[in-house]
SEMAR-53863 format. One line per 3 residues: their letters; for each residue x, y, z of C-alpha. Coordinates in nm, 2 decimals, padded with zeros to 4 digits, always signed. Each point is the difference from the previous one (the first is absolute). Layout:
% residues N
A	X:Y:Z | ...
% end
This chain:
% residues 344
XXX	+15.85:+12.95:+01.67 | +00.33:-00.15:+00.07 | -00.07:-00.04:+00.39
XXX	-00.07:-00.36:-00.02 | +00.35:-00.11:-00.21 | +00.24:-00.19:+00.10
XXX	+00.25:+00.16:+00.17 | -00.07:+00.37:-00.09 | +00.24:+00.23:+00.01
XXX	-00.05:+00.36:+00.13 | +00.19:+00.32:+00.18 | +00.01:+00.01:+00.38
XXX	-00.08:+00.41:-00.06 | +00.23:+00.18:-00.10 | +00.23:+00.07:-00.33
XXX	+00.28:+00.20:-00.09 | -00.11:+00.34:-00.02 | +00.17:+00.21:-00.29
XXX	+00.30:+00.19:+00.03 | -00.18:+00.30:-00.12 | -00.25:-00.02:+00.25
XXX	+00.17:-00.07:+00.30 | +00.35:+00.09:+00.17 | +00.04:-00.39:+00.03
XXX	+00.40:+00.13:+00.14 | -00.21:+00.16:+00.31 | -00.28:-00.23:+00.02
XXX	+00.30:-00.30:+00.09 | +00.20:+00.21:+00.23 | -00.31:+00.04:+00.21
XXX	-00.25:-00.25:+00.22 | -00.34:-00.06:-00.21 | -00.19:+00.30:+00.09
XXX	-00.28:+00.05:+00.28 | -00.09:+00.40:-00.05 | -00.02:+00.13:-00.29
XXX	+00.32:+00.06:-00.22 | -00.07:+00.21:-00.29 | +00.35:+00.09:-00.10
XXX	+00.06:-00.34:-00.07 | -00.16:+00.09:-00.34 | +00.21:+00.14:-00.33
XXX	-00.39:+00.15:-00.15 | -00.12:+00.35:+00.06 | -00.30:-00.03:+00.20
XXX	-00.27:+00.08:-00.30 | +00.15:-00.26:-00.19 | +00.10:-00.21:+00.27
XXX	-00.42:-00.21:-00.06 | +00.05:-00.04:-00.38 | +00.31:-00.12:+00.05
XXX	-00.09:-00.28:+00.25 | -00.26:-00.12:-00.23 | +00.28:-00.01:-00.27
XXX	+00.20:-00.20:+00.22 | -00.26:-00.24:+00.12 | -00.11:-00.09:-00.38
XXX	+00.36:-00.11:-00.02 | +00.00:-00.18:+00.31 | -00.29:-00.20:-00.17
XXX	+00.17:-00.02:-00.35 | +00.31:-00.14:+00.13 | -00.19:-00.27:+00.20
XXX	-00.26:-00.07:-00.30 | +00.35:-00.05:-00.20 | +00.12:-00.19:+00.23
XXX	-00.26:-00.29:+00.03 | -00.11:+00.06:+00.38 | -00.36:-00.11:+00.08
XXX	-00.09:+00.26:+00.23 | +00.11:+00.26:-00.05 | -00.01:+00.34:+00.27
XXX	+00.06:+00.41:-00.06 | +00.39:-00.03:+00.10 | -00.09:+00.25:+00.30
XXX	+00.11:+00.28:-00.24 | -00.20:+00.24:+00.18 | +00.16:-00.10:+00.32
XXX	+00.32:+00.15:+00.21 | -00.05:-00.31:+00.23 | -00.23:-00.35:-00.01
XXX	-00.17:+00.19:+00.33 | +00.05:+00.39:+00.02 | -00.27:+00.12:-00.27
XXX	-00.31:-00.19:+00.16 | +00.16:+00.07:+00.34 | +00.03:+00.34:-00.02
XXX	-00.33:+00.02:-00.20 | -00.18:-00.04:+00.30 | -00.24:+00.24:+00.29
XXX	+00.15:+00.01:+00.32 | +00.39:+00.04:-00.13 | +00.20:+00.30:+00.08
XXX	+00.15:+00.11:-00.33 | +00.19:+00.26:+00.12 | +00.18:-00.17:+00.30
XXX	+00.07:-00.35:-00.03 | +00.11:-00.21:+00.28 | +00.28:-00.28:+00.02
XXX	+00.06:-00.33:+00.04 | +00.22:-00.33:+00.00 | +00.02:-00.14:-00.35
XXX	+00.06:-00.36:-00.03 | +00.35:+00.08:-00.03 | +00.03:+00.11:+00.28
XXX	+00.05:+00.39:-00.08 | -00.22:+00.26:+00.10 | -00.20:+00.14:-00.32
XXX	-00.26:+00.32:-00.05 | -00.37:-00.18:-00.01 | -00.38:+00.05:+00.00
XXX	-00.10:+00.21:+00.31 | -00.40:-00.11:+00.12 | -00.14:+00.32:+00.16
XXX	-00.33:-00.12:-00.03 | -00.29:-00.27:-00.14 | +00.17:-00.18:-00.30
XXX	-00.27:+00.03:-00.33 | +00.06:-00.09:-00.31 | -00.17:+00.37:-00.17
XXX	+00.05:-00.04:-00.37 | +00.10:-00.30:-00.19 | +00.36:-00.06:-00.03
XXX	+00.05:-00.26:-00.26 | -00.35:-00.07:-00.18 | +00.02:+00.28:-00.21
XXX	+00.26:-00.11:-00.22 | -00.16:-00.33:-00.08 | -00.16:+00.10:-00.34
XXX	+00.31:+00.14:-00.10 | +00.14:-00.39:+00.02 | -00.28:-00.16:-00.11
XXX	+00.07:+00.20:-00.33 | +00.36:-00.09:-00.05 | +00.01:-00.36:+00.10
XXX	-00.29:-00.29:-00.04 | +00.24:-00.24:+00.23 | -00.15:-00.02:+00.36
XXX	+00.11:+00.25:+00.22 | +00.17:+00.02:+00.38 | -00.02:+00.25:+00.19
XXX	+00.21:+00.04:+00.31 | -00.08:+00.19:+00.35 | +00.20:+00.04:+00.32
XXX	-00.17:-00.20:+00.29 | -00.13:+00.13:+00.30 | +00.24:-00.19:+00.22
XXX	+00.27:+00.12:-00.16 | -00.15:+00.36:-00.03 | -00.03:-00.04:+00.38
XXX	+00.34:-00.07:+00.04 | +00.14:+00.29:-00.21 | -00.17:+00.27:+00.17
XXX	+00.02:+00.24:+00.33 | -00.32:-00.07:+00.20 | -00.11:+00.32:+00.15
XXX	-00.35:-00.07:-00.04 | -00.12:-00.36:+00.09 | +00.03:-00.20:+00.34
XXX	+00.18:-00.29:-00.15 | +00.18:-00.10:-00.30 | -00.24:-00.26:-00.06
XXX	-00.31:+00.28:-00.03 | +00.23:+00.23:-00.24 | +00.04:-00.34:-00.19
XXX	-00.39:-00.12:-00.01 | -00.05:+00.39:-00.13 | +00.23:-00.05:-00.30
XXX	-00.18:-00.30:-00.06 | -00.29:+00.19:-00.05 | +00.17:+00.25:-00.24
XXX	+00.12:-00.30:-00.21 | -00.32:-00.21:+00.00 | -00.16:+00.33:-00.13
XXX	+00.24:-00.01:-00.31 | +00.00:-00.35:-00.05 | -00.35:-00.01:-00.04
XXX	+00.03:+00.29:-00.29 | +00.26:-00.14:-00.19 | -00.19:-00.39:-00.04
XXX	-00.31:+00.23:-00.06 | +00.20:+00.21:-00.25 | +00.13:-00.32:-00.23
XXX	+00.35:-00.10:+00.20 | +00.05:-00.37:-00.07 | +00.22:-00.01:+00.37
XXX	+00.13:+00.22:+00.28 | +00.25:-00.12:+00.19 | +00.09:+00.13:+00.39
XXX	+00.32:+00.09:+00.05 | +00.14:-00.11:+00.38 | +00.36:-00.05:+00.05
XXX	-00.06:+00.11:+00.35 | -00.11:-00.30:+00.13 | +00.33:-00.17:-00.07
XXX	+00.20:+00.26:+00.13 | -00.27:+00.05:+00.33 | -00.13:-00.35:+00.08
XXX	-00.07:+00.07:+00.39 | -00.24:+00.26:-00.12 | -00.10:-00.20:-00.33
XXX	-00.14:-00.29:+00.24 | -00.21:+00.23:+00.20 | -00.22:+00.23:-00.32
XXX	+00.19:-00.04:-00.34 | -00.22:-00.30:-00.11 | -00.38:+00.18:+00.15
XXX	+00.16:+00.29:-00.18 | +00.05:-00.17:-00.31 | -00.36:-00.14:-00.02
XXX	-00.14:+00.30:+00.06 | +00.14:+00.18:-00.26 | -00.06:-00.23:-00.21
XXX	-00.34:-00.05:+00.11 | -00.27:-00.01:-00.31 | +00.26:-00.02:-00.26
XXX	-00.15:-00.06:-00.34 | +00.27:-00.21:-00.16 | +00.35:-00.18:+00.08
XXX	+00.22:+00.14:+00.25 | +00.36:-00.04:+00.05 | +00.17:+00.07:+00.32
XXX	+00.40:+00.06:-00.03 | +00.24:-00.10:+00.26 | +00.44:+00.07:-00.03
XXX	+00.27:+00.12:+00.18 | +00.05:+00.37:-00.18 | +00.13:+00.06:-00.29
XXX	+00.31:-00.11:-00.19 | +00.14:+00.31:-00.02 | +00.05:+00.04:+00.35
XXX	+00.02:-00.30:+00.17 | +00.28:-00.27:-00.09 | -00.02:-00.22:+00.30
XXX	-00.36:-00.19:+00.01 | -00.10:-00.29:+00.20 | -00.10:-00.38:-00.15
XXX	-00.32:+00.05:+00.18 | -00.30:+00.22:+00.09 | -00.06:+00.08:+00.35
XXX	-00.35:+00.05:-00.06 | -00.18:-00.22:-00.26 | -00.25:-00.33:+00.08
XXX	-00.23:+00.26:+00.20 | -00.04:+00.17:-00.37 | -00.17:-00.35:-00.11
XXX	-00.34:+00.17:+00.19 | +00.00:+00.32:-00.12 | -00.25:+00.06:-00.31
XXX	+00.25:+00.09:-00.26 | -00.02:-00.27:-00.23 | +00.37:-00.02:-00.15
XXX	+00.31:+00.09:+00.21 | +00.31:+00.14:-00.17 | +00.32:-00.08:+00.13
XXX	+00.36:+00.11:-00.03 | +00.18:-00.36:-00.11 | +00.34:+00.09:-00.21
XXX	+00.25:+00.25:+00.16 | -00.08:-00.16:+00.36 | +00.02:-00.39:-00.13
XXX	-00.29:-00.03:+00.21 | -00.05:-00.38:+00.14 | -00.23:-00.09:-00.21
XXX	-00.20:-00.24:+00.23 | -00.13:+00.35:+00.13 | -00.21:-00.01:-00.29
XXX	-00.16:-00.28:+00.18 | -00.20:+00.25:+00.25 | -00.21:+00.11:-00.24
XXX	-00.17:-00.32:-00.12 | -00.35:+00.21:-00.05 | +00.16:+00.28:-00.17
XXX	+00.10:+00.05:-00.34 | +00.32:+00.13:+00.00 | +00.24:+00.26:-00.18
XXX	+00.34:-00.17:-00.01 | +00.28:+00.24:-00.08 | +00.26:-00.09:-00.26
XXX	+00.17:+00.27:-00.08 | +00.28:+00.15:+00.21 | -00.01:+00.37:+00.00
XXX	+00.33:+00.08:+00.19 | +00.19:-00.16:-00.23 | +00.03:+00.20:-00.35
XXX	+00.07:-00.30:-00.19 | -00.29:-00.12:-00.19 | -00.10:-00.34:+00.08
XXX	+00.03:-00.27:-00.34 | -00.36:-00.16:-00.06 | +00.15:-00.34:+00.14
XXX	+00.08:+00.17:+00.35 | -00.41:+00.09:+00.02 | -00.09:-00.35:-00.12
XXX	+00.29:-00.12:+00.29 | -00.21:+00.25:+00.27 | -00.35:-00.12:-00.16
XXX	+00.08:-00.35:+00.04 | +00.11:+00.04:+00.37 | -00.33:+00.17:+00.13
XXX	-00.18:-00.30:-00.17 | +00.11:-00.23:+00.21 | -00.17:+00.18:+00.32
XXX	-00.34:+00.07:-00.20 | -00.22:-00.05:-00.25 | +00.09:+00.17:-00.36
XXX	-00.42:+00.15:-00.04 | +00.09:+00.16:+00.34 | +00.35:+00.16:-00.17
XXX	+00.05:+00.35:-00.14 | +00.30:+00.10:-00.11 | +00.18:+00.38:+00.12
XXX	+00.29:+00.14:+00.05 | +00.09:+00.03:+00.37 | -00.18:+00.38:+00.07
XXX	-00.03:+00.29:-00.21 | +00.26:+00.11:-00.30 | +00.01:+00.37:+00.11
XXX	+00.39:+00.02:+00.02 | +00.09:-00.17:-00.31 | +00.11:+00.12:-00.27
XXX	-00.29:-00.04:-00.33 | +00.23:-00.22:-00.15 | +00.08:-00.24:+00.28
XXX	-00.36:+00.04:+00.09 | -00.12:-00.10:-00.33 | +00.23:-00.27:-00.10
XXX	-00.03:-00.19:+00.39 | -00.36:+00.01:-00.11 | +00.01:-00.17:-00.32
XXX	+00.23:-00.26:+00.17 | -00.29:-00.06:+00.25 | -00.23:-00.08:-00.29
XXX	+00.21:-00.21:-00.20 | +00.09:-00.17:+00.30 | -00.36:-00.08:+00.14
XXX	-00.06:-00.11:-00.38 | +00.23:-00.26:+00.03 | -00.14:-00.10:+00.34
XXX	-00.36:-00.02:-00.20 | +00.15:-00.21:-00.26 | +00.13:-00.31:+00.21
XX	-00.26:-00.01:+00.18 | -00.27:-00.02:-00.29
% end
């Protein structure tokens, strides 16, 4: 498998969802979901399945075609990187969600815990053979993590945010387990959270982490940024919350680099981890030349090693257009190719 190349390039989650799948016109005007958000979806309900699986082969297509190394399902099943596992769960009130502060600052509809948090059926798992039979690259898998889950909910249930959290952790672990067990190559933990929440991060986030992760049964990827693209211009050159992820037991960390110009000496706290550098800017609509990636490649270098390098855009390519989304991506591999070149 292509897990051990130099400088593999994969997706963060997420791809561009067809038109004719998605009101991609809504899905932008809004915040990424929490609850559910059905009418976000141009398919009848009976169809609404078949067509998911249409769009997820060409999710995989499209990234086959494009070169990527790992490659993951696009999230074509998926309103939100977090809502469908979320809201998948025991212990959620379906029918009246709570509210909280997003990291924007605005006050959005979200999970409501009335009660013990269990993971009942498998979410994700079940759609495993169905990749396995369209693609033979290896395969990521993305989750929301529990910190983050934590964060995006209305507690009526536990004492503390920190015990909602180590529940979720639970619920995840559960399904990270399944999907190693089912064939997954990776699964990667989604947890912007602990950027936008350090004073809580530094108290559960990492003891979360590792206990969702607890037992896992192959490589696991933990993703840090500052929120999407989409809808947030103004990003900081640093994180606010990073050297204490050098513990956790995730083995890569993937980090927003391009749209924020992160300094890249931050690369720097990670020295145990191998690390997802993002080199694509997915605010900006113009499609990056292979030279700029090479430019953004060759940077990072300088703060680490190039076998602890993968190369990513900066997060997920929900709210991109295919063909934006597709031609950033063969930029990213023609770029890293170059990088490979020099330095063999």
């Amino acid at each position: 498998m292509n897990l051990d190349k130099l400088l593999p390039t994969t997706l963060v989650g997420s791809y561009a969802q067809p038109e004719w799948l998605i009101d991609k016109s809504r899905l932008g005007e809004r915040l990424p979901a929490r609850v559910r958000a059905a009418e976000l979806w141009r398919v009848d309900p009976e169809f609404l399945a078949e067509a998911q699986d249409d769009a997820t082969a060409l999710a995989l297509a499209e990234q086959e075609r494009a070169g990527l190394d790992i490659v993951t399902d696009g999230e074509a099943r998926r309103e939100s990187y977090s809502n469908q596992f979320a809201n998948a769960l025991d212990g959620v009130d379906l029918d009246q969600p709570g509210s909280a502060i997003d990291r924007t600052g605005r006050d959005v509809p979200v999970p409501r815990v009335t009660g013990p948090i269990t993971r009942r059926d498998p979410v994700e798992s079940p759609y495993v053979p169905f990749l396995l039979e369209h693609t033979t690259k290896p395969i990521k898998i993305t989750l929301p993590g529990p910190f983050t889950m934590s964060q995006q909910a209305q507690n009526d249930h536990y004492a503390s945010r920190a015990d909602l959290a180590m529940a979720y952790a639970d619920a995840v672990n559960t399904e990270v387990r399944e999907l190693f067990a089912a064939g997954i190559s990776v699964v990667q933990l989604d947890e912007p959270y602990v950027q936008a929440r350090p004073e809580a991060a530094v108290e559960y986030a990492v003891e979360a982490i590792d206990r969702a992760l607890e037992g896992a049964g192959g490589p696991t990827v933990l993703h840090v940024c500052f929120g999407y693209g989409k809808h947030v211009e103004d990003k900081p050159q640093g994180y606010s919350f990073l050297s204490e992820l050098d513990v956790c037991s995730a083995d890569e960390i993937s980090l927003e680099v391009a749209q924020p110009r992160l300094d890249l000496e931050m690369l720097e706290l990670l020295p145990s981890k191998r690390i997802e550098v993002g080199v694509l800017d997915l605010r900006d609509p113009d499609v990056e030349t292979p030279e700029i990636v090479a430019g953004r490649i060759r940077a990072a270098l300088k703060h680490m090693d190039k076998e602890r390098m993968v190369v990513a855009p900066d997060c997920g390519m929900k709210y991109l257009t295919r063909e934006v989304a597709y031609a950033k991506m063969c930029a990213m591999v023609a770029g890293a190719q170059i990088v490979r070149d020099e330095i063999s």
